[in-house]
N, C-alpha and C positions, 0 to 999 in steps of 0.2 A: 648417631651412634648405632653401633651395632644390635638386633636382638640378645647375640649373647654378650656384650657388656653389660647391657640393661637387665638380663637373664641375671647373672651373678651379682650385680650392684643391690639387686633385690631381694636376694636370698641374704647377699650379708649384713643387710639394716633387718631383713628380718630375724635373725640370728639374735641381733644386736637389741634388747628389747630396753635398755636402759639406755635414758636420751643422753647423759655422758660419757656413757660408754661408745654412743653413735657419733656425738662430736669428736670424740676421741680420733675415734677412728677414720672422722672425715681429714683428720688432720696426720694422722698415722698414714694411713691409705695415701694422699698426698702427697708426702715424703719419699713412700720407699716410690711411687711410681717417678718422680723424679731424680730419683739415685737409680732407680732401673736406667732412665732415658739419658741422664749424662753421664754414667759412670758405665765406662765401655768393658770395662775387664771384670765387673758384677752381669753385666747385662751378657756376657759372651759366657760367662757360667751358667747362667741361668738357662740360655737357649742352645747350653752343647748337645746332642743327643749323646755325646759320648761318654759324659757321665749318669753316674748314678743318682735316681731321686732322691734316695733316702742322704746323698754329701749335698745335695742342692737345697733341700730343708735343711739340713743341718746348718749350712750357711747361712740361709735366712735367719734360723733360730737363734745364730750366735749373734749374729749381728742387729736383730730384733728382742731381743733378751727380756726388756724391758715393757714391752708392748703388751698388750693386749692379749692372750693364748687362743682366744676365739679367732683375731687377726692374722695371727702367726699361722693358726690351722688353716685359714683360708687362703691363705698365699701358698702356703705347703699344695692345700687343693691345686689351686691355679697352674703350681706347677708338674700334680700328678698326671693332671687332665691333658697337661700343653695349652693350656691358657691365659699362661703369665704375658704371653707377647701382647694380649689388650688389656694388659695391666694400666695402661692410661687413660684410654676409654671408663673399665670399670670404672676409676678413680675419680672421672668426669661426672659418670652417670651418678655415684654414692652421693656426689657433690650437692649435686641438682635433687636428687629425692631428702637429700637430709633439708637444705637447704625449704623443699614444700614442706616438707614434716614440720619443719618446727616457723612454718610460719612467715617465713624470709624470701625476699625476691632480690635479685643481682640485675642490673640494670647496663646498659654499655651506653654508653651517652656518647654522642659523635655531634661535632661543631667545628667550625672553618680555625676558629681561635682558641685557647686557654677559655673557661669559664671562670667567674668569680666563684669564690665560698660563698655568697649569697642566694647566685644564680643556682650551682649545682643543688644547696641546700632545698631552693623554690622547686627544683623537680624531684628528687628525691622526697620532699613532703607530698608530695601531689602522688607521684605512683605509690604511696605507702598509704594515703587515704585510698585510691581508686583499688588498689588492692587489698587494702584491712589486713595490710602485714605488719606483724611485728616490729622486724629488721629489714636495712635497706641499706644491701651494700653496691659498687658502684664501682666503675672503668670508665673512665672520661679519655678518648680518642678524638686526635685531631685527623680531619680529614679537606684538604683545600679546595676541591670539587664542592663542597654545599658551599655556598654562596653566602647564606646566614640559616638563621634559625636551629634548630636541635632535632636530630634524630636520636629518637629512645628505642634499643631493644628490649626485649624481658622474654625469655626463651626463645619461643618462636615467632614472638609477636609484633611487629616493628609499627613503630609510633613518628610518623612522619612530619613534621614540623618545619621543614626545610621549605625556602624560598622557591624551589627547583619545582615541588612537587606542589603548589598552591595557585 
């Protein structure tokens, strides 16, 4: 990610000082940056230079009505700045700082096969004692290149288990 996604992702958990209000938003934030990315006739207003900022909030606001007014200001920001276009990134980076805030690691689990609910369960216990996290949420990807075994991500960190690399 970018400095300035990570730039912005930061300023608006800091903004955000109540933890519901920060989940909210991690979930808010998520949405609209998915209706930015497939919804082409939202996303072409957003990046016209030909309109006006204050119809481009306006949009947002009508169509965000509901949310948050700290959220709504920040995406209004986004798009005074011209920085709605790493509205994905931010929404990545908010992800990942809410997600260390309150405790929570996400994991990508890669295996040649399907795992059981046993199996997945035995590593998910395991990175949530090795981490003293809270919550432990999870992607389980197949890939037919590892032979056997499991590879674990968790940010940056990759946990090699695989036959290949032993």
């Amino acid at each position: 990610m970018s400095a300035i996604e990570r730039r912005y992702a930061v300023a608006l958990m800091d903004a955000l000082k109540v933890k519901d209000e920060q989940l909210k938003a991690d979930k808010d934030l998520a949405e609209f940056a998915y209706m930015f990315n497939n919804n082409l006739q939202f996303k072409k207003i957003l990046l016209d230079p030909r309109l006006e900022l204050r119809l481009k909030s306006d949009v947002v606001k009508e169509i965000f009505v509901d949310n948050n007014p700290m959220l709504v200001s920040f995406i209004s920001l986004l798009i005074d700045k011209n920085r709605i276009k790493y509205i994905d990134g931010i929404s990545k980076e908010y992800s990942e700082l809410a997600r260390n805030k309150n405790n929570e690691i996400k994991l990508k689990i890669i295996s040649a096969t399907g795992l059981t609910d046993d199996e997945i369960n035995g590593i998910t216990d395991k990175y949530k004692k090795v981490y003293n996290a809270a919550n432990v949420s999870y992607e389980q990807f197949i890939d037919e290149s590892v032979i056997g075994g499991v590879k674990v991500i968790i940010g940056n960190k990759v946990y090699d288990g695989t036959i290949k690399t032993q």
